[in-house]
C-alpha positions in Angstrom: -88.2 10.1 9.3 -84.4 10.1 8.1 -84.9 13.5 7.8 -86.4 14.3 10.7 -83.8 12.6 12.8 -81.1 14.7 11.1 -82.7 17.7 11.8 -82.7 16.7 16.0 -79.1 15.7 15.4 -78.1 19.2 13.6 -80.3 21.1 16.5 -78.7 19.4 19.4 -74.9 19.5 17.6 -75.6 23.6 17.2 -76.8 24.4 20.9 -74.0 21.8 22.5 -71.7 24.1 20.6 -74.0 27.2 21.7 -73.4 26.2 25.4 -70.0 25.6 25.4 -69.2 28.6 23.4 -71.2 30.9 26.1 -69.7 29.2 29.3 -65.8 29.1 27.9 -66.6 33.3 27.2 -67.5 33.6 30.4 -65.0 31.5 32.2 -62.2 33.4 29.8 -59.2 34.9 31.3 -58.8 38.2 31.0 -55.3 39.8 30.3 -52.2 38.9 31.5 -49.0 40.3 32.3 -46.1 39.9 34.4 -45.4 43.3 35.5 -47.5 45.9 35.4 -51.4 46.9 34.4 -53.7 49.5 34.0 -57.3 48.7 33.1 -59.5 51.7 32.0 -62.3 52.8 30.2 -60.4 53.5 26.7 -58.0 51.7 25.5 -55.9 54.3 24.4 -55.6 55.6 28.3 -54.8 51.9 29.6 -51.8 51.7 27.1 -50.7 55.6 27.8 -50.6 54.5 31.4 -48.3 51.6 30.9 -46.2 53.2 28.6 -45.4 55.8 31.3 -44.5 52.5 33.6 -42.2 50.9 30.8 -40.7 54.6 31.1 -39.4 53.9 35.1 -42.6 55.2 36.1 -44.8 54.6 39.3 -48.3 53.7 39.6 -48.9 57.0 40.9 -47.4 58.2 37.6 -49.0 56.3 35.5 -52.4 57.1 37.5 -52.0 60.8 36.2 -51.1 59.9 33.1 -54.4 57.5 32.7 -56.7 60.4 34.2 -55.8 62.7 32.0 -55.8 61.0 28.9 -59.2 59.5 30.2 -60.3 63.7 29.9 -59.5 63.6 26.3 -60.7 60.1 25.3 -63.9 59.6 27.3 -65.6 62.7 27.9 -68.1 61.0 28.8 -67.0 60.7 32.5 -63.3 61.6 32.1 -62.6 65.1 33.0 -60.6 67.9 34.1 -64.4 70.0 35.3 -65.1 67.0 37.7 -63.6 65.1 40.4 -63.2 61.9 42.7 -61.7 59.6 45.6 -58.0 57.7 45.0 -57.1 54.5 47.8 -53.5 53.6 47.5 -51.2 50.8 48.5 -48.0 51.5 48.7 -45.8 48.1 48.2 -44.3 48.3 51.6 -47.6 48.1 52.8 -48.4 51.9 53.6 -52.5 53.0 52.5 -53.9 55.9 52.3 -56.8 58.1 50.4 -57.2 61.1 48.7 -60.5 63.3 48.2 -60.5 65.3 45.5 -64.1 65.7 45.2 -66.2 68.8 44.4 -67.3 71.2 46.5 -70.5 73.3 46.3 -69.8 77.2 45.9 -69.7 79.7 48.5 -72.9 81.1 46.4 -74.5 78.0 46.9 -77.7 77.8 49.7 -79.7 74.7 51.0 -82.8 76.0 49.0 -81.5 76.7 46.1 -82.9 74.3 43.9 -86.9 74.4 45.1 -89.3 76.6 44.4 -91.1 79.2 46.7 -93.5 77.0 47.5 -90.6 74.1 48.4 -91.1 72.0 45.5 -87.6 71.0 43.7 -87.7 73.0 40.3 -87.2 70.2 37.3 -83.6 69.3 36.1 -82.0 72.7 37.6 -79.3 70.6 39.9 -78.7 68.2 36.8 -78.6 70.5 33.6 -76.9 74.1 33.4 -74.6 75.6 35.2 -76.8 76.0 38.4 -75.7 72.0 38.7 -71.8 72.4 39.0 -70.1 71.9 41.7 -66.1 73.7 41.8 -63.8 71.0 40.3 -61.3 68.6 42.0 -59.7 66.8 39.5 -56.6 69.0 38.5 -55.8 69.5 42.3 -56.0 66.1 42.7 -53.2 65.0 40.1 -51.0 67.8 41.2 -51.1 66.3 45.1 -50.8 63.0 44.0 -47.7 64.6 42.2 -46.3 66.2 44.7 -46.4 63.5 47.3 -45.7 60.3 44.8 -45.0 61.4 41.4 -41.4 59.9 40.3 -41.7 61.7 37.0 -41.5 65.3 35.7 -45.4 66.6 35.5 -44.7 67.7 32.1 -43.6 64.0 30.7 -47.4 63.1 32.6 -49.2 65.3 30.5 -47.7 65.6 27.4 -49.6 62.3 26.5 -53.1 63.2 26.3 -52.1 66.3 25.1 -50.7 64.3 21.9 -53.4 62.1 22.0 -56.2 65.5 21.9 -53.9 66.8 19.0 -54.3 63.6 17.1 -57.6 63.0 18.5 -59.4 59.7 19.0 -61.6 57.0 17.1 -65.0 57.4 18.0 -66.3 53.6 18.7 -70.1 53.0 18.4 -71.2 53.0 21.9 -69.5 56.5 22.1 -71.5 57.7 19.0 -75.1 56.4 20.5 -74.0 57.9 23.9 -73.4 61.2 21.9 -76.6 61.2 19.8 -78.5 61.0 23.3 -77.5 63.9 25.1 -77.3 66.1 21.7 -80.5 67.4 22.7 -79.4 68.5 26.3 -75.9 70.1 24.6 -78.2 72.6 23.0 -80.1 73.5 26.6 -77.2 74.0 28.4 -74.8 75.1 25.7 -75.3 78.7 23.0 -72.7 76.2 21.1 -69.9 73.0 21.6 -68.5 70.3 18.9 -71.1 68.4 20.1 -74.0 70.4 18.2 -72.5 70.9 15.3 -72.3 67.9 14.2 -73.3 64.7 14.4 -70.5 61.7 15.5 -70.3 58.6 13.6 -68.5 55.3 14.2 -64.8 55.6 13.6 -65.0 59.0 12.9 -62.0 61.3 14.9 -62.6 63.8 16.9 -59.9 66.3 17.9 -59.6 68.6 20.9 -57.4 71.4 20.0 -59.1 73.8 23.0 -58.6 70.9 25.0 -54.9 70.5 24.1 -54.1 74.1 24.7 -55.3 74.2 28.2 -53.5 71.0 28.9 -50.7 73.1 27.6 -50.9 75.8 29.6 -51.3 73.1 32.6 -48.3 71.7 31.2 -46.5 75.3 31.4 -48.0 76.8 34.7 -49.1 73.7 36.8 -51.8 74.0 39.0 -52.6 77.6 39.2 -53.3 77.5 35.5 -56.1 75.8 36.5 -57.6 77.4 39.3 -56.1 81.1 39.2 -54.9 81.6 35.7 -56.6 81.7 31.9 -58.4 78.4 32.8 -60.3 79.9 36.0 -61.0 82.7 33.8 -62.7 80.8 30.9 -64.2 78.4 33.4 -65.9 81.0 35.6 -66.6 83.4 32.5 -68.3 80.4 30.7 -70.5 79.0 33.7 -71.8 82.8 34.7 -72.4 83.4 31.1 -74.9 80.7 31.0 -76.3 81.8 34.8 -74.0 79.8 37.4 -72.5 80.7 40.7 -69.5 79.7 40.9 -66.3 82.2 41.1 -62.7 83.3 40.8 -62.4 82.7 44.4 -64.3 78.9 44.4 -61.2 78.2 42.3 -58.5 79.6 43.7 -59.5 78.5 47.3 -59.8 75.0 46.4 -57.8 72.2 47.9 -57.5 68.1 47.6 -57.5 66.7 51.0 -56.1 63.5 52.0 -58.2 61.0 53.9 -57.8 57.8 56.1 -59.1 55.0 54.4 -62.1 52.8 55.6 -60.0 49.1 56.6 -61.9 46.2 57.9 -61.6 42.2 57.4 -63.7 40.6 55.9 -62.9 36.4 55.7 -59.2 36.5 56.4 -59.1 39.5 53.9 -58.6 43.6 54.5 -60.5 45.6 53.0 -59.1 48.8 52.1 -62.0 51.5 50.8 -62.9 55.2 50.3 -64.1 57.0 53.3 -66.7 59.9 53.4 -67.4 62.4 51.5 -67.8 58.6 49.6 -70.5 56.3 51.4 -68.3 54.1 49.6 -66.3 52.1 51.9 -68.9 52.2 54.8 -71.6 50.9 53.6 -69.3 47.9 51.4 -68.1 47.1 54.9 -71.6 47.1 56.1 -72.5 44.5 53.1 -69.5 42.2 53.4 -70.0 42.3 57.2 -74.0 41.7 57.1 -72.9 38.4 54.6 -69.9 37.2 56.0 -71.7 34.8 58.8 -73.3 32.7 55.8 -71.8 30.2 53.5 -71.9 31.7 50.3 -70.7 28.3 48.1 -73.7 26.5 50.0 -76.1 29.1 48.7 -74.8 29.2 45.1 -73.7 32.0 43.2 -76.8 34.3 41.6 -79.5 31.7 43.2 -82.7 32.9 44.9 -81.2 32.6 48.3 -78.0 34.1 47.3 -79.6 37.0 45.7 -82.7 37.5 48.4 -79.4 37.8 51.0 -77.7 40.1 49.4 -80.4 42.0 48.7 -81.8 42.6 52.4 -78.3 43.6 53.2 -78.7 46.3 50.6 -81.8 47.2 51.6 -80.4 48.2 55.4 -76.8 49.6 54.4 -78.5 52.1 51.5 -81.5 52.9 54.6 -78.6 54.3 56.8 -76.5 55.5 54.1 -79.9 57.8 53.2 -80.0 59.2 57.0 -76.9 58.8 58.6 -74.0 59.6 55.5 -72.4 63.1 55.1 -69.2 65.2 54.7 -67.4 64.4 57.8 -66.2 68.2 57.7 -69.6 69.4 58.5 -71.2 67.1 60.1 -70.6 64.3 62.6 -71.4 60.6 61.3 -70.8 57.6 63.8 -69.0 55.6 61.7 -67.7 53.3 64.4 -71.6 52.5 65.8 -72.5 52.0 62.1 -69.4 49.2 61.2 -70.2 47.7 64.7 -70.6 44.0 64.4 -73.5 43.7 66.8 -75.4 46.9 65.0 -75.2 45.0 61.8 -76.3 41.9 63.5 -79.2 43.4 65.0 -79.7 45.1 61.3 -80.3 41.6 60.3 -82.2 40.0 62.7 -85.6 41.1 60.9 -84.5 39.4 57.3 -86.7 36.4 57.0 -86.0 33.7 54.2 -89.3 33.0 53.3 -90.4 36.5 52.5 -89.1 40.1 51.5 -88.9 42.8 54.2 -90.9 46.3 52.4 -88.3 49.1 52.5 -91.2 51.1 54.2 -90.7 49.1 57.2 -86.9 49.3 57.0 -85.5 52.8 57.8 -81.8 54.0 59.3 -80.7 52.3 62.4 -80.8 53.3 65.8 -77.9 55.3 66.8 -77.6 58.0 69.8 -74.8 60.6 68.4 -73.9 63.0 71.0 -74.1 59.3 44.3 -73.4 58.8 39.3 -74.3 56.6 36.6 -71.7 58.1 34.5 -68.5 57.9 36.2 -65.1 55.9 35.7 -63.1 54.0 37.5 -59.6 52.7 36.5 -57.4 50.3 38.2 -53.2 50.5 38.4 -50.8 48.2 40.1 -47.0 49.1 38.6 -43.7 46.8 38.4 -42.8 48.0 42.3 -45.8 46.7 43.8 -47.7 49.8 44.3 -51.3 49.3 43.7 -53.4 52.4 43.0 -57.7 52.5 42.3 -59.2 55.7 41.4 -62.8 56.6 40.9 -63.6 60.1 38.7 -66.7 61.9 37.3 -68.5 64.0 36.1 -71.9 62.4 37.7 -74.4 62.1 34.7 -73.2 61.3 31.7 -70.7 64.8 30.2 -72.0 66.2 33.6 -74.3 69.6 33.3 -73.4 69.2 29.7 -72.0 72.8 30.0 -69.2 72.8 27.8 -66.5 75.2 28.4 -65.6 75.8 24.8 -62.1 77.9 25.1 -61.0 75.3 27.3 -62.1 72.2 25.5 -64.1 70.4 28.5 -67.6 69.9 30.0 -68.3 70.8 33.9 -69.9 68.2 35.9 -73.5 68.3 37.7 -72.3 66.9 41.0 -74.6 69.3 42.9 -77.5 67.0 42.3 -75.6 64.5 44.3 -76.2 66.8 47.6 -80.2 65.9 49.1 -81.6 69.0 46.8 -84.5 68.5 49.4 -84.5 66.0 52.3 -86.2 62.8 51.7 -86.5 63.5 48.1 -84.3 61.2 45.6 -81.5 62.8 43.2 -81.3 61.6 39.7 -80.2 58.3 40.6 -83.1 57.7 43.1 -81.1 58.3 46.2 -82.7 59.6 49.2 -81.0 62.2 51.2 -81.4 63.2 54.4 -80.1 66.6 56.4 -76.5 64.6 57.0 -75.8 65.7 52.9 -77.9 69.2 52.9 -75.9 72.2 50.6 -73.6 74.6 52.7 -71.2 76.8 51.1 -67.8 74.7 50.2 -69.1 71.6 51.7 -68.5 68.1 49.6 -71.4 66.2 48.7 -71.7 63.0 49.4 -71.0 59.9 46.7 -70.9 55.8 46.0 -67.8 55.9 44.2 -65.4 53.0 45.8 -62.4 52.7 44.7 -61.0 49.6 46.7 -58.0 47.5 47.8 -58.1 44.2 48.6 -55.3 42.5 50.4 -54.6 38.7 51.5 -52.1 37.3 54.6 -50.8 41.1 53.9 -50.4 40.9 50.6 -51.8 42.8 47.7 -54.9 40.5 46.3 -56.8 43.0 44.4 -57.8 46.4 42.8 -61.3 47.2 42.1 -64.1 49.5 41.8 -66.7 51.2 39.3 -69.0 53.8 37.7 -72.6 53.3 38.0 -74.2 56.0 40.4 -75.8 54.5 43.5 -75.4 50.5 41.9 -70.8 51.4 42.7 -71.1 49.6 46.0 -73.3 46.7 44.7 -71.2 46.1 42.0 -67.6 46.4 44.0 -69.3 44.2 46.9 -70.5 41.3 43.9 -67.2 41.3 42.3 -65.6 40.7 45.9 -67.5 37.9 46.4 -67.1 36.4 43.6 -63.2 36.5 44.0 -63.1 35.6 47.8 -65.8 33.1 48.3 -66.6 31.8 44.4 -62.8 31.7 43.9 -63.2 33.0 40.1 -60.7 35.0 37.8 -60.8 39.0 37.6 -62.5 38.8 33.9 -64.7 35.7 34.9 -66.3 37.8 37.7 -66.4 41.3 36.2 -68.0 39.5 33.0 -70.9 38.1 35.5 -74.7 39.5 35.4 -75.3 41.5 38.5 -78.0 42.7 40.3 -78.9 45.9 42.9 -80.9 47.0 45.8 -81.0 50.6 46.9 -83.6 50.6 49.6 -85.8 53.2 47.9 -87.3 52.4 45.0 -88.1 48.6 46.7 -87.0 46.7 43.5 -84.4 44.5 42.7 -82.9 45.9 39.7 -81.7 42.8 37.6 -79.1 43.1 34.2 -81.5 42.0 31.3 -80.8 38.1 30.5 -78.3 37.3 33.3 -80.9 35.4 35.5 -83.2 32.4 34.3 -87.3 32.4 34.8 -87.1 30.0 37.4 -84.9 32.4 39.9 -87.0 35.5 39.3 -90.2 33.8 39.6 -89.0 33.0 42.9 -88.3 35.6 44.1 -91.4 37.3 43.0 -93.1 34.8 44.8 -91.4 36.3 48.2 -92.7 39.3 47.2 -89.7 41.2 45.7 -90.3 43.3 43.1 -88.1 43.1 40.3 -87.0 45.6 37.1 -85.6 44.0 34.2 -85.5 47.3 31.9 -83.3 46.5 28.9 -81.2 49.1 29.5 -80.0 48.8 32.8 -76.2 48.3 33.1 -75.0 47.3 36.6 -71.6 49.3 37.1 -68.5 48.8 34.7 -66.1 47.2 37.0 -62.4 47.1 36.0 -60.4 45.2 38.5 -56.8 43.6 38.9 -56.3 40.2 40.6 -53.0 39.1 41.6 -52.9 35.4 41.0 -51.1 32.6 43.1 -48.1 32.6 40.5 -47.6 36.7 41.0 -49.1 37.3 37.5 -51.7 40.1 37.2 -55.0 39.6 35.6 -57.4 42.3 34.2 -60.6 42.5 34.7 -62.1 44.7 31.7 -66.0 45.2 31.7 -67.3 44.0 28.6 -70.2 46.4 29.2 -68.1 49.1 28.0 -65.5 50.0 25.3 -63.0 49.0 28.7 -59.6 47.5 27.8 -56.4 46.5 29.9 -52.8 47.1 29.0 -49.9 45.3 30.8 -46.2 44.5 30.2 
């Protein structure tokens, strides 16, 4: 009996301490500093980024300095073959956006990717170099640059150009993530670093290609890039292998700059990417279909809380199917589609007591005359100047075509285009004729790189990878800060769960909700996925706190770190 009793008293001692242990993680801090932060996807970019701060450097600096060492260190969704959406604000309270997303090639045709019977032919918009789109990235740092940068280009650079001399650590998510695609290197490649061998844990890897074009970057700025030995290697490499794209895709590229999507939300602005990202409409469409419940009443992650967020997912991702497009070829009503009483009406069919089917949910009515595998980093600097940029590659090392003179992978962001109307992309997006292919047209993308502000003040920078589940997981983390009042690493560290319209399933992380709540909901009749290998977006996020400090939000889904001073 004496035994027995010791044995209750050892089990309840060990799961006391279990509990605590678990809720003190996730109510941890994340880190702090008094100055300035970047938080990224590598380590070693977060603490390049700062040191170019600690140098007199701006966040608009420090955001080229990040980017490009991101290219060298996470190749995963870093690049210099890809592209992407920056929001800034400045500290004197100036915003603004800038679109350095791909376009399709002037080669490029609506059909190109179906059969001649009109059936979409298997993988060629995601694999090869049919599936690249002409890169952004490059022309995007050099207008940032040129409009902000406080530091020579060269002192920007020379970074990740040390760093792909050096090379860098390979940590074990890395080496699985590499032992995946291997197989799709050797389809799209006739030979990379990546088939040759295979990539351990802690095991360096070194881009001398990669450092040379960086180099020659370094040397002969932007034309390098898009008219010099780099556009030649580029287009050499992709027609080799059976692509489209040209010596005049390059050189007749151009970044554009963008007015921001801005809307309140609680006493808050929201400051958000506008199209080619679906981004920042359909987040205001979210924070605006919640915003006339109480959240705290609900609960955070409870059956109601997670049936109301859902059904306003359900409706934004319906219109964003239809209605979203580049805004330089076709006309979207953005202003009928943030309207408070078309949201309101968008609601009026959600019923507590049951799910609404996505088959009887489709766009709106309106009369008018995106990647898993991206990455997102967040920048405020020692000014004030808060910068969030979202880049990719789309899937995971893009087309996987590897450019091997240069020392980088091209991305596959044609998929991201509707291949064929009302047929889902590779993240199960449907499309409508809004985001068709035309020659130099920008397809449309969820990346959402967001501001947050408060009494006109910075509050927040935020936003994600994760394909189609960006806008879920930027409009979760907002709510947790805003209405749950929780830290930056508190509420990036919290499960999360998504709703895309089509497929009509509520995609839940795998042990972040108890029995009870999804039982619950399955009793309303929502379909759930709990696949063990989902991962809801990798959110890193900077909160300003009451006291002026800055706290990082790094996703502990990923190898993500934060570096401050």
């Amino acid at each position: 009996m004496k035994q027995l009793l010791l044995f209750f008293f050892i089990f309840f001692i060990f799961f006391s301490c279990k509990t605590y242990q678990n809720n003190s993680a996730k109510n941890k801090s994340g880190v702090l500093a008094h100055n300035a932060m970047v938080v990224s996807a590598r380590e070693e970019a977060s603490k390049i980024g700062v040191e170019i701060m600690k140098q007199g450097g701006n966040a608009f600096d420090a955001m080229i300095a990040t980017d490009l060492a991101l290219a060298v260190a996470y190749p995963f969704a870093g690049n210099i073959g890809g592209g992407g959406f920056m929001v800034y604000r400045k500290n004197n309270g100036e915003i603004g956006a800038l679109d350095f997303r791909e376009k399709a090639p002037l080669a490029a045709s609506k059909n190109m990717y179906l059969d001649s019977l009109g059936n979409i032919i298997p993988s060629k918009s995601t694999l090869g170099a049919l599936a690249i789109g002409v890169p952004g990235t490059i022309a995007g740092l050099f207008e940032v640059h040129q409009k902000f940068g406080s530091l020579p280009f060269s002192k920007l650079i020379q970074p990740a150009i040390n760093l792909a001399k050096k090379g860098v650590v390979v940590t074990e998510k890395q080496a699985k993530e590499l032992e995946k695609y291997r197989t799709d290197f050797k389809l799209a490649n006739i030979n990379t670093i990546y088939i040759d061998k295979q990539w351990y844990p802690s095991d360096t890897i070194k881009y001398p290609k990669l450092a040379e074009t960086l180099e020659r970057i370094r040397d002969f700025g932007k034309e390098e890039f898009y008219k010099g030995k780099t556009a030649e290697l580029l287009v050499n490499r992709v027609q080799q292998l059976g692509g489209i794209i040209t010596k005049e895709d390059l050189a007749t590229y151009e970044a554009k700059w963008r007015k921001p999507i801005v809307f309140d939300y609680k006493k808050h602005t929201i400051i958000s990417m506008t199209l080619p990202s679906s981004g920042g409409i359909c987040l205001a469409q979210l924070l605006k279909s919640v915003e006339p419940y109480d959240l705290k009443k609900l609960k955070h992650n409870t059956t109601a809380y997670i049936q109301l967020l859902t059904e306003a997912e359900r409706r934004a991702y319906a219109d964003r199917a239809h209605y979203l497009g580049d805004m330089d070829f076709v006309e979207v009503p953005i202003h009928q589609l943030l309207n408070h009483n078309y949201i309101k009406d968008r609601m009026q069919s959600f019923k507590w007591n049951q799910a609404t089917k996505s088959t009887e949910i489709s766009h709106g009515e309106i009369t008018v005359t995106e990647s898993d595998e991206t990455t997102h980093y967040s920048i405020v600097d020692q000014f004030g100047n808060a910068v969030a940029v979202t880049t990719t590659l789309n899937g995971a090392y893009g087309s996987k075509v590897f450019v091997e003179e240069g020392g980088f992978f091209l991305n596959n962001q044609m998929d991201d285009f509707s291949i064929k109307p009302g047929v889902a992309n590779m993240f199960g997006l449907i499309g409508a004729e809004a985001n068709a292919i035309a020659p130099k047209k920008r397809m449309l993308s969820s990346m959402t790189p967001t501001i947050v502000e408060k009494d006109g003040k910075l509050l927040m920078v935020l936003g994600s990878p994760g394909g189609s589940t960006i806008i879920t997981s930027v409009f979760q983390n907002i709510l947790n800060v805003i209405d749950f009042n929780m830290g930056m690493q508190e509420s990036v560290s919290k499960p999360r769960f998504h709703h895309q319209w089509l497929p009509d399933n509520i995609k839940l992380e795998p042990n972040g909700f108890i029995n009870e709540i999804k039982i619950s909901l399955q009793s309303k009749g929502y379909q759930l996925d709990e696949n063990n290998q989902i991962i809801i977006g990798k959110v890193d996020a900077i909160l300003v706190l009451p006291n002026g400090k800055l706290e990082a939000g790094a996703d502990p889904r990923g190898d993500d770190k934060a570096a401050g001073f």
